[in-house]
NUGU-775626 format. One record per residue (C-alpha): chain; y, z, x; residue in three letters; residue number from 1. Coordinates in steps of 0.02 Angstrom, whole numbers. Example, Ala and Ser with C-alpha at 12.3 -4.5 7.8 and 13.67 -1.06 7.14 Angstrom:
<recs>
("A" (-225 390 615) "ALA" 1)
("A" (-53 357 684) "SER" 2)
</recs>
This chain:
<recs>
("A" (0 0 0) "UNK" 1)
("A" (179 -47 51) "UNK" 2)
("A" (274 90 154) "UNK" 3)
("A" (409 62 -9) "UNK" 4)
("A" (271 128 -114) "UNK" 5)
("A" (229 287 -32) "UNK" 6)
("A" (90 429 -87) "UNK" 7)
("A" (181 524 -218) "UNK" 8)
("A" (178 743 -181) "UNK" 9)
("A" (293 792 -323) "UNK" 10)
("A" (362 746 -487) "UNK" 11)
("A" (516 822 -588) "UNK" 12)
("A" (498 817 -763) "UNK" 13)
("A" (626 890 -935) "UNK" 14)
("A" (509 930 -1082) "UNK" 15)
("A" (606 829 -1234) "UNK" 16)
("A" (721 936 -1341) "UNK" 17)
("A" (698 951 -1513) "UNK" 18)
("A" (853 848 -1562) "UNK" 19)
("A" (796 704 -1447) "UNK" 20)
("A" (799 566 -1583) "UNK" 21)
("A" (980 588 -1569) "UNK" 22)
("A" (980 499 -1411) "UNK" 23)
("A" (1010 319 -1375) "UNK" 24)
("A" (923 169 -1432) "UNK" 25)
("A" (904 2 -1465) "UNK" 26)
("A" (724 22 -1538) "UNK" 27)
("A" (783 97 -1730) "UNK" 28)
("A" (667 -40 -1817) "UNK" 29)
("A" (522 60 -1753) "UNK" 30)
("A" (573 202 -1861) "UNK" 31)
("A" (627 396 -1810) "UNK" 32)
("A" (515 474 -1671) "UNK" 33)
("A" (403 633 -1714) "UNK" 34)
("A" (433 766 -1608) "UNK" 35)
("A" (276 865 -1624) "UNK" 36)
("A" (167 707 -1565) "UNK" 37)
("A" (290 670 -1428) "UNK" 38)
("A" (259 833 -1360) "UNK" 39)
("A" (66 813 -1352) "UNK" 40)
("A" (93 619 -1281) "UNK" 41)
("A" (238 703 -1142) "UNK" 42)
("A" (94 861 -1100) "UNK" 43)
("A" (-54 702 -1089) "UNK" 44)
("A" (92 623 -963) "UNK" 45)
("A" (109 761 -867) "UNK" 46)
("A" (-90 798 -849) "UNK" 47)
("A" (-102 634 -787) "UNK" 48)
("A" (26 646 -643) "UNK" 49)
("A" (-55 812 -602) "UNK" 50)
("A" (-226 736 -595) "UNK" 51)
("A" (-145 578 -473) "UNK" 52)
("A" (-128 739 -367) "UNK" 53)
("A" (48 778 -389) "UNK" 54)
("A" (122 964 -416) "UNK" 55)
("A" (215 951 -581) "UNK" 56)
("A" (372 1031 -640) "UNK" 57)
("A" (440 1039 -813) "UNK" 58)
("A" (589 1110 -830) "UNK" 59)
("A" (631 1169 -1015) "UNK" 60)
("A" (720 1054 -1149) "UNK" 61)
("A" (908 1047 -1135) "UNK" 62)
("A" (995 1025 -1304) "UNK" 63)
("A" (1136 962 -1234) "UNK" 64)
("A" (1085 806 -1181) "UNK" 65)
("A" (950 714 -1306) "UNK" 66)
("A" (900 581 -1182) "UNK" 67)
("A" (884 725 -1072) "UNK" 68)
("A" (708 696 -1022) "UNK" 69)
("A" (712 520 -969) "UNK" 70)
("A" (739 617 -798) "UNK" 71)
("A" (713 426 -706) "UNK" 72)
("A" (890 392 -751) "UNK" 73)
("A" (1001 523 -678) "UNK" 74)
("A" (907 500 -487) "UNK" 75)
("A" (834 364 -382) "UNK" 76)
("A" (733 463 -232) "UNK" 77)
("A" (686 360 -67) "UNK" 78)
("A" (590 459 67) "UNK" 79)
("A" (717 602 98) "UNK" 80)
("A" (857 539 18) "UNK" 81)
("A" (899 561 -169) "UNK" 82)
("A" (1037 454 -265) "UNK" 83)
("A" (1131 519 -397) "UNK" 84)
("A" (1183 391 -513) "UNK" 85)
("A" (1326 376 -634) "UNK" 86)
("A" (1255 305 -805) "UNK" 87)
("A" (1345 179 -908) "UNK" 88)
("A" (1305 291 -1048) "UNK" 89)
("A" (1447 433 -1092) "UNK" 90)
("A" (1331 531 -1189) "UNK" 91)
("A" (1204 539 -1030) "UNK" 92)
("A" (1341 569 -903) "UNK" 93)
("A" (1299 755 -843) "UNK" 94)
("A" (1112 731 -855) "UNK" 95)
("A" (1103 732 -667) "UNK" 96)
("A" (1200 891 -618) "UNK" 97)
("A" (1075 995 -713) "UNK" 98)
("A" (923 911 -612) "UNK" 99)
("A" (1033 938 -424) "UNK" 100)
("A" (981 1129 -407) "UNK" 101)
("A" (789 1059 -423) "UNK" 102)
("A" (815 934 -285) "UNK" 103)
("A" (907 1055 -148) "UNK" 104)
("A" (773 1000 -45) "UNK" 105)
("A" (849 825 -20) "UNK" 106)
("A" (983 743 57) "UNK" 107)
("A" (1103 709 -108) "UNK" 108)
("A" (1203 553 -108) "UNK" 109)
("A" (1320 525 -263) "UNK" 110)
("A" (1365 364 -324) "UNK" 111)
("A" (1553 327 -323) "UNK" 112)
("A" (1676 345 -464) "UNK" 113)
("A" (1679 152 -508) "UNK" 114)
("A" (1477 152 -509) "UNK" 115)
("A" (1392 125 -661) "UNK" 116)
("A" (1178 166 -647) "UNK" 117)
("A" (1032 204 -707) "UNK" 118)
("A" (874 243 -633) "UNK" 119)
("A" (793 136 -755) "UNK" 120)
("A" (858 -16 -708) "UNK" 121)
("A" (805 22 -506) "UNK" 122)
("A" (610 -47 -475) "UNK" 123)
("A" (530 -31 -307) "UNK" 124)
("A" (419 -186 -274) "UNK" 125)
("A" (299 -158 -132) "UNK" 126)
("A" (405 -239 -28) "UNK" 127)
("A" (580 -255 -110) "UNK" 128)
("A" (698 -157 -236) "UNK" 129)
("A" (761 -250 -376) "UNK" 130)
("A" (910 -179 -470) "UNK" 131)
("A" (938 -248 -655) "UNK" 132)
("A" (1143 -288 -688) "UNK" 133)
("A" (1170 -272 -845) "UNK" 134)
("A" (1247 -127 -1012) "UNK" 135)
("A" (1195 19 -898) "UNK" 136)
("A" (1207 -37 -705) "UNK" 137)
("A" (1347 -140 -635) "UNK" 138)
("A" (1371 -245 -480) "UNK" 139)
("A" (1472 -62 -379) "UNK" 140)
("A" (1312 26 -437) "UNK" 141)
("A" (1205 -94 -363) "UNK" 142)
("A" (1293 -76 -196) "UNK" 143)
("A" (1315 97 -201) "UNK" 144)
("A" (1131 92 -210) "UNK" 145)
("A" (1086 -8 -79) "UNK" 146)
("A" (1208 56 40) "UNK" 147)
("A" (1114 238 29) "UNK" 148)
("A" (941 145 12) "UNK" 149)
("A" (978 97 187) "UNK" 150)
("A" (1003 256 264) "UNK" 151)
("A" (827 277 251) "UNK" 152)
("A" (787 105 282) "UNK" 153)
("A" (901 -27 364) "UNK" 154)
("A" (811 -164 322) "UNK" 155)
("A" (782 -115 155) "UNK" 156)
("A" (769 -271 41) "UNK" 157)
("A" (876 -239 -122) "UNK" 158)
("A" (912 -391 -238) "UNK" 159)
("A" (1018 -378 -398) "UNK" 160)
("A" (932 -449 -569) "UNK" 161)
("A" (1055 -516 -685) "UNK" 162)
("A" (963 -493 -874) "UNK" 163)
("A" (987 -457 -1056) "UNK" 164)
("A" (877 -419 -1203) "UNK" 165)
("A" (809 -245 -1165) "UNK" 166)
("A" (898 -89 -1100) "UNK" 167)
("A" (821 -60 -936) "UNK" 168)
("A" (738 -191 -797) "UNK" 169)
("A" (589 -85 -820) "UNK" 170)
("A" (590 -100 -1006) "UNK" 171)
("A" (532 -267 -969) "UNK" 172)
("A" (506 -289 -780) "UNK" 173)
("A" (381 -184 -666) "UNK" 174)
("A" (257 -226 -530) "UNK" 175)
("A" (65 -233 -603) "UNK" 176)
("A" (22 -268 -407) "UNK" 177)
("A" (92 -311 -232) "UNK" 178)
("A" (152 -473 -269) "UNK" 179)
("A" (103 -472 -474) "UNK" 180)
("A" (242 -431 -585) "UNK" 181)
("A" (233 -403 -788) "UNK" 182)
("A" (362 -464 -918) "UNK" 183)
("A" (407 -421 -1079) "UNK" 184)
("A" (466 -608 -1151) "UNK" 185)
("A" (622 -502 -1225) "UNK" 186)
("A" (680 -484 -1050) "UNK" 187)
("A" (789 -638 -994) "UNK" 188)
("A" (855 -685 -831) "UNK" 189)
("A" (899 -848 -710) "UNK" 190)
("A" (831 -738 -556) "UNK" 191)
("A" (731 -825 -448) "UNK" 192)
("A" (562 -745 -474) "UNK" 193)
("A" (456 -860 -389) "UNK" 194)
("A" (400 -750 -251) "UNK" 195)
("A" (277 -654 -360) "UNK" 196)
("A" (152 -717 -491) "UNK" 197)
("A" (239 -640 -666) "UNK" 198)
("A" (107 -611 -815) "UNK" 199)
("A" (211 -608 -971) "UNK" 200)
("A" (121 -526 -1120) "UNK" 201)
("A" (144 -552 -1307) "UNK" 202)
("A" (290 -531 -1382) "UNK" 203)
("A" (215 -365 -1496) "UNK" 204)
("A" (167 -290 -1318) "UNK" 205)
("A" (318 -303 -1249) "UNK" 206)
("A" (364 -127 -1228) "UNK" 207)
("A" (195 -120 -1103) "UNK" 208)
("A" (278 -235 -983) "UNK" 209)
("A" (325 -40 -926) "UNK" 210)
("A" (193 -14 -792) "UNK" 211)
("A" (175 166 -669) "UNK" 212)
("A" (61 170 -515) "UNK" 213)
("A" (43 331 -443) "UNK" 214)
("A" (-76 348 -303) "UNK" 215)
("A" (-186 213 -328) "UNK" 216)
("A" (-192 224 -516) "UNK" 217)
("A" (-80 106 -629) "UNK" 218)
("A" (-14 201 -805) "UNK" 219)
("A" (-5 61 -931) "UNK" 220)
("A" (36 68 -1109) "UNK" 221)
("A" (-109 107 -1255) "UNK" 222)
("A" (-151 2 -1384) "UNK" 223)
("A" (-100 -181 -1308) "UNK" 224)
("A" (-269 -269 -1244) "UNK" 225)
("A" (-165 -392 -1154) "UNK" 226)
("A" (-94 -285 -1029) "UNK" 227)
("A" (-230 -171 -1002) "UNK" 228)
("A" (-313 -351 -965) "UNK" 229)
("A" (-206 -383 -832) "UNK" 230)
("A" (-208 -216 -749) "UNK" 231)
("A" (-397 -201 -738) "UNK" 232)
("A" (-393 -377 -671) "UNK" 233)
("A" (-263 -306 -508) "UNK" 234)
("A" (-293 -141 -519) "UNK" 235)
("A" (-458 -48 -492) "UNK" 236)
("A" (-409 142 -560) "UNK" 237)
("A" (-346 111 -733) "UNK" 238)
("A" (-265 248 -870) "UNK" 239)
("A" (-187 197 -1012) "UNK" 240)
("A" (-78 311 -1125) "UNK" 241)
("A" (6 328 -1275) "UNK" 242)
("A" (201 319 -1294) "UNK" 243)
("A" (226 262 -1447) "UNK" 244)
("A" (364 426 -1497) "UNK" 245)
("A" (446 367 -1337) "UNK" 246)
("A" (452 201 -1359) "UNK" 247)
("A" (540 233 -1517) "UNK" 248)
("A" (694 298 -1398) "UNK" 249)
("A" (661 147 -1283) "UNK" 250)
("A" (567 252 -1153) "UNK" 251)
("A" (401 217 -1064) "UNK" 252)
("A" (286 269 -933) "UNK" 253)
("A" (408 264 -766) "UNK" 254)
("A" (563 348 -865) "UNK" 255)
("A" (480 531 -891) "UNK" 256)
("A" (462 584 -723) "UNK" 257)
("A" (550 580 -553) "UNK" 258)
("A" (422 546 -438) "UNK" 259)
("A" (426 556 -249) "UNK" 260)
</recs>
């Protein structure tokens, strides 16, 4: 596995508050989430990272912030250096001060006052970042970004991805494999993409184009045959899980954890 992909040791994680379908979404068609089976889809999550071999915190709901355990957004960690980003959401602006005390261990860069990102639209290839430009991340985020990317690694490729139709890159964008990427059709974008083979699924399994591989094994999506297809085709260790309550808020698989 590519050095940008390293063993994961830890992962951060918010349990959801109770008001979290008062967050932001796009995805209202799919109808209001239910908390209760959110809960026992976010504990099966968290099992899961813990059984990759990761030691798991959860750090209680916050009712301030409904979006408040989509903890991807507020941070984007690289070896010892974590980002805090500046989200191009008002309501999720303040997210990431309440995750700083659990990160004291890292070296804390913040993105500048004319940044606009989210963790959400950052997605580490195995041997490139893409960042996705678009409502939440704009071209200073992007640079900010890259610019403390390379403090860790100087050579660090980082490409910015132009794109509309879904909230996040990784709504609609993640590596299945080295070299393998997976699309949700709902995702468009004139980026050159033509370095990687790019499996795009049916529209109705869309949201699975949201991929997670944590230490060998690749987290995909319940209940759509297609991708699960694909990943037992590139991937050998294979878990799929249910997000449908999370969905529902446009979340997925990567957004619930900080991983690193």
């Amino acid at each position: 596995m590519s050095h940008l992909l390293p063993t994961f040791t830890r992962a951060l994680m918010r349990l959801p508050a109770a008001n979290f379908a008062e967050g932001v979404t796009t995805a209202a068609h799919l109808g209001p989430p239910d908390y209760n089976l959110a809960l026992e889809q976010y504990q099966n999550y968290a099992q899961a990272l813990q059984d990759c071999g990761l030691a798991v915190t959860v750090l209680p709901a916050d009712a301030r912030f409904p979006d408040g355990h989509f903890v991807e957004d507020p941070f984007v960690i690289f070896g010892d250096m974590a980002f805090h980003c500046r989200s191009g959401a008002p309501s999720r602006q303040g997210e990431g001060e309440s995750l700083k005390p659990h990160l004291s261990d890292l070296r804390i860069i913040d993105a500048p006052a004319e940044a606009r990102i989210d963790g959400g639209d950052v997605l580490f290839c195995s041997d490139r970042v893409l960042v996705g430009v678009s409502r939440r991340t704009n071209r200073a985020g992007y640079r900010a970004l890259r610019q403390a990317l390379q403090t860790v690694q100087s050579e660090i490729r980082v490409d910015p991805v132009p794109f509309s139709g879904v909230l996040h890159l990784k709504s609609g964008l993640t590596e299945l494999a080295p070299g393998v990427l997976i699309h949700d059709p709902a995702l468009m974008t004139d980026f050159d993409l033509s370095w990687a083979r790019v499996i795009t699924l049916p529209p109705e399994e869309g949201h699975a184009a949201d991929v997670l591989p944590v230490n060998g094994t690749l987290f995909v999506a319940a209940d759509c045959p297609g991708a699960l297809s694909a990943a037992e085709q590139h991937c050998s260790r294979v878990l799929a899980l249910d997000m449908s309550e999370f969905v529902k808020m446009d979340g997925g698989l990567t957004c619930l954890s900080l991983r690193y």
